[in-house]
C-alpha positions in Angstrom: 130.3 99.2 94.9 127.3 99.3 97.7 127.6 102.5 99.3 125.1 101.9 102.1 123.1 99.1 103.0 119.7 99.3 105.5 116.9 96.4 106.1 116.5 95.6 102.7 117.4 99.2 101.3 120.4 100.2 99.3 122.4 102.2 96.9 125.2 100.9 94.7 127.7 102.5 92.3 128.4 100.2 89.0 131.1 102.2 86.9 129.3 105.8 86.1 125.6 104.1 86.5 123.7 104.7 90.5 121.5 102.2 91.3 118.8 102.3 94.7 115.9 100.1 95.4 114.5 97.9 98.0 112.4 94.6 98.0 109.7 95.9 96.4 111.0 98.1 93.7 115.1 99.1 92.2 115.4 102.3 90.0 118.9 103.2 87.9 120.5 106.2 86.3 123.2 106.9 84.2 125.7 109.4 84.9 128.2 109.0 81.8 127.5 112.5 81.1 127.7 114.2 83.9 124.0 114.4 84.3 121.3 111.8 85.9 119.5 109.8 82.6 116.5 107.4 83.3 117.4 103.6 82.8 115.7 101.5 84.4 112.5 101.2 86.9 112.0 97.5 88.2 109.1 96.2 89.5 110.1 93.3 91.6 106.8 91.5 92.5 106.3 91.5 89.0 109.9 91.0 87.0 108.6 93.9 84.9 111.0 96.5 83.1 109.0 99.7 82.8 111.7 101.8 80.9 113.0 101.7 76.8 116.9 100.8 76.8 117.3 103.5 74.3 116.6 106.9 76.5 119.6 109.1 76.3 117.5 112.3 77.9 118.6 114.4 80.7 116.1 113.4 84.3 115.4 116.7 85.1 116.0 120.3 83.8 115.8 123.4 85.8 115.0 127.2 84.2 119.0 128.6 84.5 121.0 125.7 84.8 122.4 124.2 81.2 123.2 120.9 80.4 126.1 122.4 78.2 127.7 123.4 82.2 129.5 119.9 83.1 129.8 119.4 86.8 133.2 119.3 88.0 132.7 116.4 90.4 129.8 114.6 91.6 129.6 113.3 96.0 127.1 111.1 97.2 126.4 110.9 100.5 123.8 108.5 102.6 121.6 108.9 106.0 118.7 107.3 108.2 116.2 109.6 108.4 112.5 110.3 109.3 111.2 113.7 108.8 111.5 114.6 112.7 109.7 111.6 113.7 106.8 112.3 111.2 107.2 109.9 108.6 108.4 105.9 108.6 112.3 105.7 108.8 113.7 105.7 105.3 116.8 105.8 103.6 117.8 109.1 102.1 120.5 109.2 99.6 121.7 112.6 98.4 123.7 113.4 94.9 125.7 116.1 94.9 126.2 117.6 91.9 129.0 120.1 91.7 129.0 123.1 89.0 132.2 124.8 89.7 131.9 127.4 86.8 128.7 128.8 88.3 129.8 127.7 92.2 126.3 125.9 92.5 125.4 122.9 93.6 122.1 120.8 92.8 121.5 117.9 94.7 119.8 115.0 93.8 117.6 113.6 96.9 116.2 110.1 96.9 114.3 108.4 99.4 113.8 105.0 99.8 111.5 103.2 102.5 111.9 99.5 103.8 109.1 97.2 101.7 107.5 100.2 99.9 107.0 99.8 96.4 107.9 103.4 95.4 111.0 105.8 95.4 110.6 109.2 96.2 113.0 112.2 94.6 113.4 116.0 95.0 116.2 118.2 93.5 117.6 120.9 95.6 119.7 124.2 94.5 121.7 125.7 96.4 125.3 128.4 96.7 128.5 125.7 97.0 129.6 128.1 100.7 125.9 126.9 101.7 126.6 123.1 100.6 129.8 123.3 102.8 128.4 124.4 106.0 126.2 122.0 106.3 128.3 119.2 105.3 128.3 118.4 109.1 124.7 117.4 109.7 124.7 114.5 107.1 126.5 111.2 109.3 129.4 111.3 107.6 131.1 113.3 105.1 130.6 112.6 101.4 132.2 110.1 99.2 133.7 111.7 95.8 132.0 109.2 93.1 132.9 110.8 90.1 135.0 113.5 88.7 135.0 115.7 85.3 137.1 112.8 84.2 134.4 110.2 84.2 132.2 111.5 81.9 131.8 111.5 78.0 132.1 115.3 77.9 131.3 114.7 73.8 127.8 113.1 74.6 125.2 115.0 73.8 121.7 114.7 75.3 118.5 114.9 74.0 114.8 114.4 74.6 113.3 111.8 72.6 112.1 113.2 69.5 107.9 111.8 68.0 108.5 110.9 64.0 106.6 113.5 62.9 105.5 115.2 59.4 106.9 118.4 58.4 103.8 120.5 58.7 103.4 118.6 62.7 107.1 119.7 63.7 105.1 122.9 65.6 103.7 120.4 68.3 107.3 119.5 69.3 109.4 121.7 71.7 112.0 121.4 73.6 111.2 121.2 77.5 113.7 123.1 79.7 112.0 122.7 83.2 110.6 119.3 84.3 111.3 117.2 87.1 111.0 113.8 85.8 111.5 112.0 82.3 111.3 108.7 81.4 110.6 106.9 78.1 108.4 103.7 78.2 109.3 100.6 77.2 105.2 99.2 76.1 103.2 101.3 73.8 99.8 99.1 74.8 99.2 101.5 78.6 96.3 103.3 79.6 96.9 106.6 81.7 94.6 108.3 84.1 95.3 111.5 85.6 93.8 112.9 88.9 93.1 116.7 89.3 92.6 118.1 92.3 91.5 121.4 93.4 91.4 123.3 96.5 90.3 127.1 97.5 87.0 125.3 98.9 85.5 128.8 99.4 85.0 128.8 96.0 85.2 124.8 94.4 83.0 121.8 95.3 84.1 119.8 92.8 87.0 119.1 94.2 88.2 115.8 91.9 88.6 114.6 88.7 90.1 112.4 86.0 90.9 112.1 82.2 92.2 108.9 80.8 92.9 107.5 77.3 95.5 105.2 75.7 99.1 106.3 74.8 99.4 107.1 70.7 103.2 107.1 69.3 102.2 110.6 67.2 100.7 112.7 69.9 101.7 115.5 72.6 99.4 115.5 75.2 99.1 117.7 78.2 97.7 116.4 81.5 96.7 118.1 84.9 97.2 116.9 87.7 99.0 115.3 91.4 98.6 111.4 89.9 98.8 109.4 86.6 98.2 106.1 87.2 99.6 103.9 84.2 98.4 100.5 83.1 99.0 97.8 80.5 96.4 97.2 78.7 97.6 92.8 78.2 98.6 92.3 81.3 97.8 93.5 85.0 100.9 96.1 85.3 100.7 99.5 87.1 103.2 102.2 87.2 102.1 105.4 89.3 103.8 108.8 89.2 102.4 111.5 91.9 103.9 114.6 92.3 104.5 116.0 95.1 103.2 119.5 94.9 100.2 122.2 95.3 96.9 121.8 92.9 97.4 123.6 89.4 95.5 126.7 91.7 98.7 126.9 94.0 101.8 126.3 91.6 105.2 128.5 90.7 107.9 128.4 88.4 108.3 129.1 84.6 105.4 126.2 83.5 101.9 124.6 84.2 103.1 121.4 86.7 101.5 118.8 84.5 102.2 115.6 82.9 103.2 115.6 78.9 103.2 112.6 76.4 105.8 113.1 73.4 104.6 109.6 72.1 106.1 106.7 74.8 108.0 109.9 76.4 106.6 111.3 79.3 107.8 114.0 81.6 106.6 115.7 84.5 106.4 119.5 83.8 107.2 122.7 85.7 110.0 121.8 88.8 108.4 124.8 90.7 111.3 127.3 90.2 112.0 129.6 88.3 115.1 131.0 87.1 114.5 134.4 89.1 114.4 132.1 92.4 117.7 130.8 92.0 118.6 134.6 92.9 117.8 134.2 96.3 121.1 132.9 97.0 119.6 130.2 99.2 118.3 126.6 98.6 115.2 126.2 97.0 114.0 122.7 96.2 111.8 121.8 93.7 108.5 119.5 93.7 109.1 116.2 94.6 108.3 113.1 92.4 107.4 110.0 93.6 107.2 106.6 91.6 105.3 103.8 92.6 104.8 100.3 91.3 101.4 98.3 91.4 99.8 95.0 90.3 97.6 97.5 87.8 94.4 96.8 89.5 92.0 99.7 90.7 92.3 98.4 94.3 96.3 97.8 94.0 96.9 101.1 92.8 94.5 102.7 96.0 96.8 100.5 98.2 99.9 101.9 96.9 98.5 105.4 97.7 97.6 104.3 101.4 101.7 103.3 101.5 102.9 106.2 100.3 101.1 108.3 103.0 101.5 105.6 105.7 104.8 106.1 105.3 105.3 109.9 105.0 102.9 110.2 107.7 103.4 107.5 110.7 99.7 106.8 111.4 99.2 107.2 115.4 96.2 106.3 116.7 95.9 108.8 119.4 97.0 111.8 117.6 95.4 111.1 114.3 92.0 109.8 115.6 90.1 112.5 116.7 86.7 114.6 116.8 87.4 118.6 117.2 85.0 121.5 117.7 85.9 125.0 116.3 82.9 127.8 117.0 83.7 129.7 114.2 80.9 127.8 111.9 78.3 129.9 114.2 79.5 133.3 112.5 80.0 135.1 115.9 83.9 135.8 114.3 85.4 136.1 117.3 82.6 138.3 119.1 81.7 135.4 121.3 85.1 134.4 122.7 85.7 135.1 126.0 87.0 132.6 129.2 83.5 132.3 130.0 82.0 130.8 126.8 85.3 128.8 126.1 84.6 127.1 130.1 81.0 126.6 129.1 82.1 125.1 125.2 84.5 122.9 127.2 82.1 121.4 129.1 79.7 121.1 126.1 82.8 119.2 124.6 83.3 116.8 127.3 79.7 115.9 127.4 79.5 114.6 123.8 82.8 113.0 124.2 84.4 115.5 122.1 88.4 115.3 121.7 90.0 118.8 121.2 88.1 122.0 121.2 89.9 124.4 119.2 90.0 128.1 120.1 89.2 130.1 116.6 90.3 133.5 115.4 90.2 135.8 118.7 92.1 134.0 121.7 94.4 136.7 120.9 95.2 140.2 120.9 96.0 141.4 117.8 92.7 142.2 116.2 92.5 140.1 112.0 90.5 141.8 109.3 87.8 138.8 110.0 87.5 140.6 113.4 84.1 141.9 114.8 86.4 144.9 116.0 88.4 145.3 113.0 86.3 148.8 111.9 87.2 150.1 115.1 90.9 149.8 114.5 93.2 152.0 112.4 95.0 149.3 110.2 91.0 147.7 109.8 92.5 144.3 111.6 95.8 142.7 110.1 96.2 139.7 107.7 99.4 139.4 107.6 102.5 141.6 109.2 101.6 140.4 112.5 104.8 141.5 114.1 104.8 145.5 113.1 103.6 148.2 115.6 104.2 146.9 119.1 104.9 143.3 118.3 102.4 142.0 121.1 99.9 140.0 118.0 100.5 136.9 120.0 99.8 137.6 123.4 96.8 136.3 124.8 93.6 139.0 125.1 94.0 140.5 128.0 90.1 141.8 128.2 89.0 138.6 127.0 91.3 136.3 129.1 92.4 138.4 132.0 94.2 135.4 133.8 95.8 133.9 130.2 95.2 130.4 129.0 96.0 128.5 132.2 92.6 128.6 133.7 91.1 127.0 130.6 93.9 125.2 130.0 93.6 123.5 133.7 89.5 123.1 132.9 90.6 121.0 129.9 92.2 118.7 131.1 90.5 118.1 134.2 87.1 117.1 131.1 89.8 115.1 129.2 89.5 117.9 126.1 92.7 119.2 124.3 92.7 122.4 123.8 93.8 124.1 120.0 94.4 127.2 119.1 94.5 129.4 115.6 97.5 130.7 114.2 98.3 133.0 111.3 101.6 132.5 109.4 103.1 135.9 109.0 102.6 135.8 105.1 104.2 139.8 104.5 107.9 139.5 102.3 107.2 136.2 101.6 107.0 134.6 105.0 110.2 136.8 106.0 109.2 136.0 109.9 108.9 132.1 109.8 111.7 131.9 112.7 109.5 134.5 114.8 106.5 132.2 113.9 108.0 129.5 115.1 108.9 130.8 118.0 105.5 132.0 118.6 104.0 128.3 117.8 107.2 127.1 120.5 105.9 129.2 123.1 102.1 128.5 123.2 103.1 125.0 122.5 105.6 124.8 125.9 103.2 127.4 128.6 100.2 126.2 127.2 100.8 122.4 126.2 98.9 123.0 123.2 99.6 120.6 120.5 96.9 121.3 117.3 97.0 124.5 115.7 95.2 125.7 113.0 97.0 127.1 109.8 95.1 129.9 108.3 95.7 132.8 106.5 98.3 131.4 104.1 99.5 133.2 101.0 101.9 131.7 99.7 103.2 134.5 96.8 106.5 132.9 95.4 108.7 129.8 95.9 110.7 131.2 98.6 107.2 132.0 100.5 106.6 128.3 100.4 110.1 127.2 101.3 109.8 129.7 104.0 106.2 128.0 105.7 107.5 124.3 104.9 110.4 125.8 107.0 108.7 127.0 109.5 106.3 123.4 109.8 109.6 121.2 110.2 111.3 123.7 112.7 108.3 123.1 115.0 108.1 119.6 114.6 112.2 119.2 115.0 111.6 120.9 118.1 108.7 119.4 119.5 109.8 115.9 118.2 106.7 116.0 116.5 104.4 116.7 119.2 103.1 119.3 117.8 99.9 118.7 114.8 98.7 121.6 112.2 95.4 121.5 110.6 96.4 123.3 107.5 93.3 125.3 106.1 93.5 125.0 102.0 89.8 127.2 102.0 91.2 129.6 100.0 94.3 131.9 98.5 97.7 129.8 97.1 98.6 126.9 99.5 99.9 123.8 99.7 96.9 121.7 97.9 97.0 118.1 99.2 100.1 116.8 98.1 102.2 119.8 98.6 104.1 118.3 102.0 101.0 118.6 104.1 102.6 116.1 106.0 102.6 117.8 109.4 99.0 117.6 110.3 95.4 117.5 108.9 94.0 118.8 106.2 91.3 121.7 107.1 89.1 120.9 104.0 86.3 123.5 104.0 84.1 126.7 105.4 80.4 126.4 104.9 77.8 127.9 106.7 74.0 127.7 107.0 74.0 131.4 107.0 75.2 131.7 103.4 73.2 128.5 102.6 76.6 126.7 101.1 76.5 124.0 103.8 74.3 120.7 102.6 75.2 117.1 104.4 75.3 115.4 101.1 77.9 117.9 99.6 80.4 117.1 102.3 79.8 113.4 102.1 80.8 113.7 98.5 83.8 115.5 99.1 84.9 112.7 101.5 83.9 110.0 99.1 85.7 111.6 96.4 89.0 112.4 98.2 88.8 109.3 100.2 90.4 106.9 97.4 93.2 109.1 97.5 94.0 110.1 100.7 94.0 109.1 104.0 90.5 110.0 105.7 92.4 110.3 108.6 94.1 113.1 107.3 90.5 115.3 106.4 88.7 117.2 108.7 84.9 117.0 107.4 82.6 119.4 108.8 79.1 119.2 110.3 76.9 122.1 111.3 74.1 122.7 113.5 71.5 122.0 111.5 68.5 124.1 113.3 70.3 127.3 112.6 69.3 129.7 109.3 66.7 126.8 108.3 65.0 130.2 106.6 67.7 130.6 104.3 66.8 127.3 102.6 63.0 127.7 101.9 61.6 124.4 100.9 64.6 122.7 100.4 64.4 118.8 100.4 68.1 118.5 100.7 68.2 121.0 103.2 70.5 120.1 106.5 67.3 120.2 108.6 65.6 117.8 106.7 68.4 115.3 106.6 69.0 116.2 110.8 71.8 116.5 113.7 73.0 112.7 113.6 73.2 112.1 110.2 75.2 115.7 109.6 77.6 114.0 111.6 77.0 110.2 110.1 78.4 111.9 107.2 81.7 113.2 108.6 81.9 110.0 110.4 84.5 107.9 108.3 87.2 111.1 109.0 88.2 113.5 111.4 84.7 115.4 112.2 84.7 119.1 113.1 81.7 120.3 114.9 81.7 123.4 112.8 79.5 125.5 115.3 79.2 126.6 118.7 78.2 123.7 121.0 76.4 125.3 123.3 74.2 126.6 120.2 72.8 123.4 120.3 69.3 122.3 121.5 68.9 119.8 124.2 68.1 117.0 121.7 70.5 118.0 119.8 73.0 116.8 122.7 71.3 114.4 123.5 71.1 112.8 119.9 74.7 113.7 119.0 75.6 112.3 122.3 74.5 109.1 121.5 76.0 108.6 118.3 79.6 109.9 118.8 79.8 107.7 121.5 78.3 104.7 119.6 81.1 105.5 116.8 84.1 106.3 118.9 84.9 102.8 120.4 85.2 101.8 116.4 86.6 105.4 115.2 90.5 105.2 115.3 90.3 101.6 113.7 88.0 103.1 111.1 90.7 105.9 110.0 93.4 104.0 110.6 92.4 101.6 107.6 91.8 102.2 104.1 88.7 104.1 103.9 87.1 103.9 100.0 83.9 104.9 98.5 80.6 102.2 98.1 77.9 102.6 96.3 76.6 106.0 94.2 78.5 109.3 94.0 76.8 111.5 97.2 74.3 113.9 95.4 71.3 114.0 98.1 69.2 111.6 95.5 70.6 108.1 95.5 72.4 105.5 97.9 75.8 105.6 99.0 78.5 104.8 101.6 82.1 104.4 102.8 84.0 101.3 103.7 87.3 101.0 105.8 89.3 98.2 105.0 91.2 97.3 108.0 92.7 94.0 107.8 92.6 91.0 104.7 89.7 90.0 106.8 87.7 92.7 108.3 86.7 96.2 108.1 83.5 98.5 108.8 81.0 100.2 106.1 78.2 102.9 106.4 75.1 103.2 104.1 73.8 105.5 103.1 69.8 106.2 101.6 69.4 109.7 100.5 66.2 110.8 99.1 65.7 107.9 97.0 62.6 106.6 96.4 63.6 102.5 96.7 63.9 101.2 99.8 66.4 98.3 98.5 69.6 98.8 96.8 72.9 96.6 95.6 76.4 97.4 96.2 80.0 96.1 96.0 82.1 96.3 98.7 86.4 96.4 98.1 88.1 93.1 98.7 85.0 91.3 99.3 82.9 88.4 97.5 80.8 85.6 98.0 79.9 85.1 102.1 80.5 87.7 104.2 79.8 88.2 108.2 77.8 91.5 109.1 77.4 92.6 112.1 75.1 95.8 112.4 76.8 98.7 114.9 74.4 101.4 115.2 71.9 103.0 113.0 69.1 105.2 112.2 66.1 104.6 110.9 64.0 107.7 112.4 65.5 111.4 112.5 67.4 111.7 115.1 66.8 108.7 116.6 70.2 106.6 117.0 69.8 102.7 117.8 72.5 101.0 119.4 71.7 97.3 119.5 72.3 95.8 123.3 73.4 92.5 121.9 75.7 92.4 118.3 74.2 90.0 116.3 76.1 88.2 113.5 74.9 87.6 110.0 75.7 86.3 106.6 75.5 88.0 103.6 75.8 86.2 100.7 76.7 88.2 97.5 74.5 88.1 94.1 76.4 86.8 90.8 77.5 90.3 89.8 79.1 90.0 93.4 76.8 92.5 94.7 75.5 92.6 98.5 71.2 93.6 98.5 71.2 96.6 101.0 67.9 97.8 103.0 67.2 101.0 104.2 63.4 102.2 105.4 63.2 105.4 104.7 65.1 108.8 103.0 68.4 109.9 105.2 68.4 107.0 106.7 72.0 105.2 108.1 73.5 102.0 108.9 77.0 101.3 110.3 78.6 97.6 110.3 81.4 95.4 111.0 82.2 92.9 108.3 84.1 89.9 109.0 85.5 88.8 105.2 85.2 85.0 104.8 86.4 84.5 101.3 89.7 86.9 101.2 90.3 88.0 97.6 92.6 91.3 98.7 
């Protein structure tokens, strides 16, 4: 029976067994006992069977709810939907599964998108009065699938148990809060998880990966948002992310991590708890999503691209941009007044700057961060930002006696946006996200402003996160997603990268000159590490003036000085700069040379972060040669090079998708400090590649750049 059909999307009910899928991909689940058990994930491209016949284990398990309680009837129910106009449309089926004994209901959320090879799934808790009242926002009401009658009440479930020696039977336990389970059909697959860590203010090292081959006698726990799985005899990928904070940011009874039993492999820790479910209100776990691939490195990067593409709608002129924020300076918010902001603004709109974004100060509650907070008896606020008088939000009177409007008006007559930075109300766990988003409604509607920046976070429980996630999508339903957040993941428990940072841009990092944590190499390496994995569009990469605090780094030869003002920026240049600093700090070369070079990069910039942007060459560490590539079509893209303080003035490198000829055509580039050369006349070239498929790469001297076009003659993407 086909319960709903869209573009090449569907869901059909075969006896007690639910089956969804698309062109791409088709997953199935058995309900014969009451409870969703893995059968079958299909990749279509390849007519490959990733799943055993033989699993009889529950899908999921959440701390408090029993498999031993049957469900007394199980709805399912089908819409269209697209995130308020954030992501792709896709088609979002929800199971409903009925405990009348306990009067809860989980639901069972999938989410399909047209031509994507992936299926995403959540599960959702919540009190059967609050399932009933909101039976009315779904397009129609639910069809009754099965009853208590349909299942095999006798069955019993179990996880798939290793074959192990008496003296071993300690490694085995039995899981009783995971999100995912399956059982793999092949023993002969390679895994390789991806950690990721955030809390920049503390961790540069921000990625990384453990792999080895699946053994039929071992438990094995692994950290991290992705495992990528391949077969090791034929080119087959299977990738599982989930869809949740870094290990620094996670809740619930376990460690969210993947865990080999053998060929079983589960997805540990759902994000709540038992105590959660107290709440009395819905709390929904971390999402899973899984993908399938043709089990090559570069397949399994272009599944990743699709997924995001299709949670987050690339558009060009939201998601293209170059912001300033003067907060890198360390004036806190001692500088801001309406007459530096009208003098940044023009600073802004002279290097072709695209939003400047008002810091920590445009208001006038005072933050502990404050330059005034000493003088003020609750030493500046963090959080409980509506206590006292309730006036937080409203604008500094002293420091903008007329409001925003005047500056507001001066923005736009430059062609600037203008942002603003916004505290959550973190106190009681996020207690006043409708007030916040009223707040963020307000400034949005008076003001026009559309970019705020998310700081401040603390997310404390799972309720405090439902709460801020709430909060986000209220805004965005509101705005019909007008309205971008640049969500700051610097510090404290926050939504990590794959948490449903959805909504905006992620605010990667604070450095500063003044505490000498801010080299040009170190952020190129966080961008060339992240960049396989996430959109670059979707990173905000600082760069710094590099003449300030050049003390506070002695005779450093990786010092931002010695590298200079362009290629601080060249560095951030393959994602979302942020001029971390305040403009008018800046010399008159330093305007001038910046100048030059934004505007050289911006006519190429959205089609640069709208592709696939992937690291070349050596891992950034201020010694060697690197760069970035952006794939944008089969046949064309852009790469930077990079020489750091490498001795060599020649270098090899691969570039993704590309082999044998290839047409270059040089940009822009810089082969003096500070001294940006934009050729009148783009010349076209060959390259032909070596027999290791290697391109020979020149550079004439340390921190040194070039930017090209290539024009891919011999397709092999």
């Amino acid at each position: 029976m086909s319960l709903k059909e869209w573009l090449d999307c569907y869901v059909r009910v075969e006896g007690t067994s639910l089956r969804v899928g698309n062109s791409r991909i088709e997953r199935s689940w058995s309900f014969a006992s009451g409870h969703a058990v893995n059968v079958s994930i299909f990749d279509k491209n390849k007519g490959e069977e990733w799943l055993a016949p033989q699993s009889d284990s529950p899908m999921f398990q959440l701390s408090g709810l029993s498999y031993e309680q049957q469900p007394h009837a199980i709805f399912i129910s089908s819409l269209v939907a697209n995130d308020y106009g954030i992501s792709q449309p896709y088609l979002q089926t929800n199971v409903d599964i009925h405990l009348e004994a306990i009067s809860t209901m989980y639901r069972f959320t999938l989410k399909i998108y047209s031509d994507a090879p992936f299926i995403r799934h959540e599960l959702t808790v919540m009190p059967v009065h609050h399932f009933r009242s909101k039976v009315s926002l779904i397009d129609k009401e639910p069809n009754l699938v099965w009853t208590e009658d349909d299942f095999k009440t006798n069955r019993t479930l179990s996880p798939a148990s290793l074959q192990l020696d008496s003296n071993n039977k300690h490694n085995y336990t039995v899981l009783s809060d995971y999100c995912e389970r399956i059982l793999l059909r092949d023993l002969h697959c390679r895994w390789t998880s991806v950690q990721f860590l955030d809390q920049t203010d503390t961790n540069n090292n921000l990625v990384s990966q453990e792999t080895g081959l699946i053994y039929v006698r071992e438990k094995r726990n692994l950290r991290g948002n992705l495992l990528f799985l391949t077969k090791t005899l034929q080119e087959r990928g299977l990738l599982i992310i989930k869809e949740g904070p870094t290990e620094l940011g996670i809740y619930g009874n376990s460690r969210m991590e993947f865990q080999f039993h053998g060929k079983s492999l589960s997805l540990l820790g759902t994000g709540v708890s038992e105590a959660d479910l107290r709440h009395n209100v819905e709390m929904t776990t971390y999402g899973v999503t899984v993908g399938v691939y043709d089990g090559t490195t570069l397949g399994g990067y272009d599944l990743l691209k699709t997924y995001h593409r299709s949670l987050r709608a690339h558009v060009a002129d939201r998601d293209s941009f170059i912001m300033s924020n003067t907060w890198g300076d360390r004036s806190k918010d001692g500088a801001i007044s309406e007459a530096f902001i009208r003098k940044e603004l023009v600073a802004a709109a002279a290097l072709g700057l695209s939003i400047l974004q008002i810091d920590d100060g445009w208001q006038k509650g005072a933050t502990v961060n404050s330059v005034d907070a000493a003088t003020k008896s609750d030493g500046g606020l963090w959080s409980d930002y509506y206590s006292g008088d309730g006036d937080f939000w409203e604008v500094h009177p002293e420091r903008f006696p007329d409001g925003l409007t005047p500056i507001v008006s001066l923005a736009a007559e430059l062609g600037v946006a203008l942002g603003l930075w916004f505290s959550p109300d973190s106190v009681r766990d996020f207690i006043n996200w409708e007030k916040d988003v009223a707040t963020l409604l307000l400034l949005h509607r008076k003001y026009n402003i559309r970019t705020f920046k998310l700081d401040g976070i603390e997310i404390r429980s799972k309720l405090g996160e439902v709460r801020l996630l709430n909060m986000m999508r209220f805004v965005q339903k509101a705005t019909n997603g007008q309205v971008d957040f640049n969500i700051d993941t610097t510090a404290q428990k926050r939504l990590g990268y794959f948490g449903q940072t959805q909504y905006g841009s992620i605010f990667l990092e604070n450095r500063y000159t003044d505490w000498s944590n801010y080299y040009p190499h170190w952020t190129l390496r966080n961008l060339w590490m992240l960049a396989p994995y996430l959109p670059s569009s979707r990173l905000q990469m600082e760069f710094l003036n590099v003449d300030r605090n050049t003390n506070n780094y002695a005779e450093d030869p990786l010092a931002p000085d010695a590298c200079g003002q362009v290629y601080a920026f060249a560095a951030a240049a393959f994602s979302n700069p942020l001029a971390w600093m305040e403009l008018t700090g800046l010399t008159k070369k330093q305007m001038g040379s910046l100048t030059t070079m934004i505007q050289a990069v911006k006519p190429y910039h959205a089609e640069i972060v709208a592709g696939q942007v992937l690291p070349i060459g050596d891992e950034p560490s201020g010694a060697g040669w690197t760069g970035l590539q952006s794939i944008c079509s089969p046949t064309h893209g852009y790469f930077i090079i990079f020489r750091e303080l490498h001795e060599s003035d020649t270098a090899v490198m691969k570039l993704w998708g590309v082999s044998g000829e290839v047409n270059v055509t040089e940009l822009l580039r810089m082969d003096v400090k500070d001294e940006v050369f934009v050729p009148q006349r783009q010349h076209q070239v060959t390259w032909k590649s070596t027999q290791q498929g290697d391109y020979v790469v020149t550079r004439p001297a340390p921190f040194t750049f070039v930017m090209y076009r290539y024009d891919n003659l011999s397709v092999s993407i």
